[in-house]
N, C-alpha and C positions, 0 to 999 in steps of 0.2 A: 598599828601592828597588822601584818595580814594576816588575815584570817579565811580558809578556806572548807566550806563544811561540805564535807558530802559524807551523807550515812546509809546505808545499806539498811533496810527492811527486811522484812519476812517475801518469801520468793512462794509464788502459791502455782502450781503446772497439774495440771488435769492429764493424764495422757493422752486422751482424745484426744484433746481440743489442743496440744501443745506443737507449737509450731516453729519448725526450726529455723526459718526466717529472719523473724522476731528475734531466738536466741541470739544469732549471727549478727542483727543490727545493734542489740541489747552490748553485745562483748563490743564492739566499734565505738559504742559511746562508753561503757567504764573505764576500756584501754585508751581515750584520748583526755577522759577524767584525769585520769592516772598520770600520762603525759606532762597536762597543766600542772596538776597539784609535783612532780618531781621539780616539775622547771620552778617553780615557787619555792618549793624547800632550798633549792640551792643557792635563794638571794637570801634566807636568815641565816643570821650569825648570831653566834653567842661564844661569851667567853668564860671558861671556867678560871678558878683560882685557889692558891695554896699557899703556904707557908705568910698569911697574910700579905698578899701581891708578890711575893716573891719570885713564883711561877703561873706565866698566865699565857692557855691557850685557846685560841678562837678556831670554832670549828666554824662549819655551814650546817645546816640539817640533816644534809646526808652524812654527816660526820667525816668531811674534808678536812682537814686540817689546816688553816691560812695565813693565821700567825702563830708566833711561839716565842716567848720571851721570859729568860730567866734575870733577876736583878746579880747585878756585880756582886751584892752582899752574899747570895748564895754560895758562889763560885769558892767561897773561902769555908762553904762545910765540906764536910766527906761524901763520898761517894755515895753512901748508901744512902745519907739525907738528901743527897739532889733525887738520885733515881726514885722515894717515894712520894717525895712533894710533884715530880712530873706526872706518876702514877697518877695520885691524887688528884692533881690538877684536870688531865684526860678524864677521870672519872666523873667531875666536877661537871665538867663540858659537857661531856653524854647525858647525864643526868639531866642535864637542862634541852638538850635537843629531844629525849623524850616526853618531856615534861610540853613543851612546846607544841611537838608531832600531836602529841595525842589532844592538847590541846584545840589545836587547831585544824587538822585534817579529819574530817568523818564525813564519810560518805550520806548525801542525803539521796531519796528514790523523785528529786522535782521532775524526772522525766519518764516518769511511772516505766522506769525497765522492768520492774521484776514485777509484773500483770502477767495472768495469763489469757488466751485469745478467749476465751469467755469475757472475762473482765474487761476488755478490748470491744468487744460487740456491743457492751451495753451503752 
C-alpha cells in the first residue's frame, strides 16, 4: 500500500532574525509536497458497497468516481431503494478515502522547513 507521510510540526519565527527568503523557499518545497502527495492520491482506489454488493462504487482519493455498478437484482426494487443504497454506497466510498487520506498522508518537517534563521546558524 502507498504510503506517504508528511507531518507538519510546530513553526518557531523570531522577528529579527526571520527571513523572508527562507519563508519563499520553505512554501516551494510544501507546494511540490503537495504536488507528489495529489498525483499519489489519484492512483488509490477504493470501493464502497451497499445492499450487500448490490451497489458498488470505486472512487480515487480525490473522490473521482471510476466505476459504478448496480446488480440486475436491484433494478427490480423501487426507486427510492436504489436511490439510498447508491446514497449509501458513495457514503461508504468516502468513508474509506478519508479513512485512507488521513491514514496515509501527513506532513513530516525531514527538511527542517519550519526553523527559523537562528535555528539555521547553529
Amino acid at each position: 500500500m502507498l504510503k506517504t507521510k508528511i507531518k507538519l510540526t510546530g513553526v518557531t519565527m523570531i522577528s529579527d532574525k526571520f527571513n523572508l527568503g527562507n519563508l519563499m523557499n520553505n512554501a516551494k518545497k510544501i507546494q511540490e509536497m503537495m504536488q507528489k502527495a495529489q498525483k499519489q492520491l489519484s492512483k488509490i482506489e477504493v470501493t464502497g458497497e451497499a445492499g450487500g454488493g448490490m451497489v458498488q462504487v470505486t472512487l480515487t482519493a480525490q473522490h473521482e468516481v471510476i466505476n459504478f455498478m448496480l446488480s440486475d437484482e436491484l433494478l427490480k426494487e423501487s426507486k427510492e431503494t436504489i436511490e439510498d443504497l447508491i446514497k449509501a454506497a458513495l457514503n461508504d466510498a468516502n468513508q474509506k478515502v478519508i479513512k485512507i487520506t488521513q491514514e496515509n498522508l501527513m506532513f513530516t518537517d525531514s527538511d527542517n522547513l519550519f526553523e527559523s534563521d537562528e535555528e539555521n546558524e547553529t
